[in-house]
C-alpha positions in Angstrom: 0.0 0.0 0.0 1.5 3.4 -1.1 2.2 5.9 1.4 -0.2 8.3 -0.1 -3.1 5.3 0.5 -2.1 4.5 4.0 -2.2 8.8 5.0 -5.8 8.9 3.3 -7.2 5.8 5.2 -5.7 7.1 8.2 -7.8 10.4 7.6 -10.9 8.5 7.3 -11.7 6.2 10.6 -15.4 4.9 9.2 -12.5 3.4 6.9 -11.5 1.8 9.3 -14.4 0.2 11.1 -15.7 -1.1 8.2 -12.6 -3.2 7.5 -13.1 -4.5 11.6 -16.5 -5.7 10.1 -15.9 -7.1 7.0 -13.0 -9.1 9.1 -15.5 -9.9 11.7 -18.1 -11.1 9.3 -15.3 -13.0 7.4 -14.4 -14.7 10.4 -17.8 -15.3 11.5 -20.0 -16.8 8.2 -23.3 -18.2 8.8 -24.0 -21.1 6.6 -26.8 -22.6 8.5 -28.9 -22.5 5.7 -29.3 -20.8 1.9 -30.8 -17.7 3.2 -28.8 -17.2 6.2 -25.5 -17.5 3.7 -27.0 -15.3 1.3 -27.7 -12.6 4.0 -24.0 -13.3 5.0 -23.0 -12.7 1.9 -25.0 -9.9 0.7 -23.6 -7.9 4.2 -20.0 -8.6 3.5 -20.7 -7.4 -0.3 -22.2 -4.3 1.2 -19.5 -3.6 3.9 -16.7 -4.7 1.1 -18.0 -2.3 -1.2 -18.5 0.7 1.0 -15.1 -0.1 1.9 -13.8 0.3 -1.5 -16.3 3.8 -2.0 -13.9 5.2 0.6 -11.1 4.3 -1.1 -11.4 5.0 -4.0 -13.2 8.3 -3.7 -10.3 11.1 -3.1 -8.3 9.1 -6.0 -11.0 9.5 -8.1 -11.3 13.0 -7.4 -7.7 13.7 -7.8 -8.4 11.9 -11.5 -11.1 14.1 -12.4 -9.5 17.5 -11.8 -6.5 16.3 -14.2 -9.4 15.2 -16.9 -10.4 17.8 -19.2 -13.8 19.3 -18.4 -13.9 23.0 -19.9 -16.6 22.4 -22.8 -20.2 20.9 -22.9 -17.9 17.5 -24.8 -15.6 17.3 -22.6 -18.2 17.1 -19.6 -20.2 14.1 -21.3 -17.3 12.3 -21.5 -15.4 12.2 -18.4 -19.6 11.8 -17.3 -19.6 8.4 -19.3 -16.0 7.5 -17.9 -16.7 8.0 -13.9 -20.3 6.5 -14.9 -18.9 3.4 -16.6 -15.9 3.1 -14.0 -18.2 3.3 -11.3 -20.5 0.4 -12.8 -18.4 -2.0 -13.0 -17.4 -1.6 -9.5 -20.7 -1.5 -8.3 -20.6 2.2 -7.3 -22.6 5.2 -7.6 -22.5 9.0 -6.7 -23.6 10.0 -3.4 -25.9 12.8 -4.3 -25.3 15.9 -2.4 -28.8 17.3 -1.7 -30.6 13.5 -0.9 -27.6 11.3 0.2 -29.3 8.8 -2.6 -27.2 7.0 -5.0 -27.0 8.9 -8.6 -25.1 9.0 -12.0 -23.0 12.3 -13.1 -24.6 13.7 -16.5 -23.7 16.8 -18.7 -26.1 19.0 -20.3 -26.3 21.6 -22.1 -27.8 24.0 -19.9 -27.8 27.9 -20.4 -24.5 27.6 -22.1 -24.4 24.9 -24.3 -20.6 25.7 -25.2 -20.0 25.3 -22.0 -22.7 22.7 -20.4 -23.0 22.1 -16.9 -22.7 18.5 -14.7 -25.9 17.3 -12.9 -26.5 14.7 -10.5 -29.5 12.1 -11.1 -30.7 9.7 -9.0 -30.7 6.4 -9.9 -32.8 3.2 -8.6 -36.4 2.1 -9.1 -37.8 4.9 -9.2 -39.2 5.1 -12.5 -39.1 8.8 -12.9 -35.8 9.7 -13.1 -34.9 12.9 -11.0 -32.2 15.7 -11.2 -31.6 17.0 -8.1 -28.4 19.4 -8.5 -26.5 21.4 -11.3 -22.9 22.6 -11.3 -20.8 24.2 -13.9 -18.1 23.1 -12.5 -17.4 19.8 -11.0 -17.5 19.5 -7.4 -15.9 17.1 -5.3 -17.8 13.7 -5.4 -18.4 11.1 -2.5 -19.7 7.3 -3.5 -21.5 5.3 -2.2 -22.7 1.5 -2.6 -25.6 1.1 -6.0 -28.7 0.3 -6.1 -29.5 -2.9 -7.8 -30.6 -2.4 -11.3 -34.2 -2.5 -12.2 -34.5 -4.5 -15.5 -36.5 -2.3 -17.9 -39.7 -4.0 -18.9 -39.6 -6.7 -16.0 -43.3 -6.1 -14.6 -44.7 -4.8 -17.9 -46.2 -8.3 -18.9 -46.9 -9.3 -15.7 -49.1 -5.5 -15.1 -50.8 -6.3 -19.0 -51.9 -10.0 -18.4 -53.3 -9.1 -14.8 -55.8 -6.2 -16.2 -59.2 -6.8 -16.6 -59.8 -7.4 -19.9 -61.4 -4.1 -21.5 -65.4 -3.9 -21.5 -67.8 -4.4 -24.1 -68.1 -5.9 -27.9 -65.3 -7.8 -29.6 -65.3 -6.0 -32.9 -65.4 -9.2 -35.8 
């Protein structure tokens, strides 16, 4: 571990508590049954990845003020870059104003040379909300993501269960 690493974690104690329970649930695993392992497991994921959201969150930061962000192009790509990086980790951006997981965007705003970054929330809520704009980017915190919502997943299920519609079949 670099020294720069080590002097960050040191700065952040919840850091540190959540690698005494991550050890303590590795230690401890419960594998009475299926759901009591997958509980387990899904609690160690959490802590693991929380972990890793305080981390990896200065480094980011430092990464994103070297990236180039001056025009409205430049803003949806490093947007799609922290986005995708973020994804694969299972990671999101801890909106400012709701302490809800969210995604970076750009957009055009009321200079659209210049755009702006915004923070939307992300989940299952099927409207999605923006919550804050910035025209310039701001330090962000993560935090752990919600699980994805497969698009479509209840639309069947909601279109068989209606009643069917009243009146005459038409011939």
């Amino acid at each position: 571990m670099t020294d720069r690493i080590k002097t960050l974690l040191s700065k952040e104690p919840a850091f540190t508590d959540t690698l005494k329970v991550v050890n303590e649930l590795v230690q401890t695993p419960n594998c009475e049954s299926y759901r009591a392992s997958a509980d387990w497991a899904l609690r160690l994921q959490m802590e693991v990845q929380r972990a890793i959201a305080k981390l990896l969150a200065p480094l980011l930061n430092d990464q994103l003020r070297e990236l180039p962000q001056q025009t409205y192009e430049q803003k949806k790509e490093l947007c799609r870059w922290v986005n995708a990086e973020l994804r694969n980790l299972g990671l999101a951006v801890l909106c400012p104003k709701t302490g809800l997981p969210a995604m970076m965007h750009a957009a055009p705003g009321n200079h659209p040379e210049l755009g702006r970054f915004e923070i939307q929330l992300s989940g299952s809520t099927s409207q999605r909300k923006r919550t804050r704009f910035f025209p310039e980017l701001i330090p962000i915190q993560l935090c752990n993501a919600t699980e994805r919502q497969e698009p479509l997943v209840n639309y069947w299920t909601n279109q068989v269960s209606k009643p069917p519609p009243e009146g005459k079949r038409q011939k």
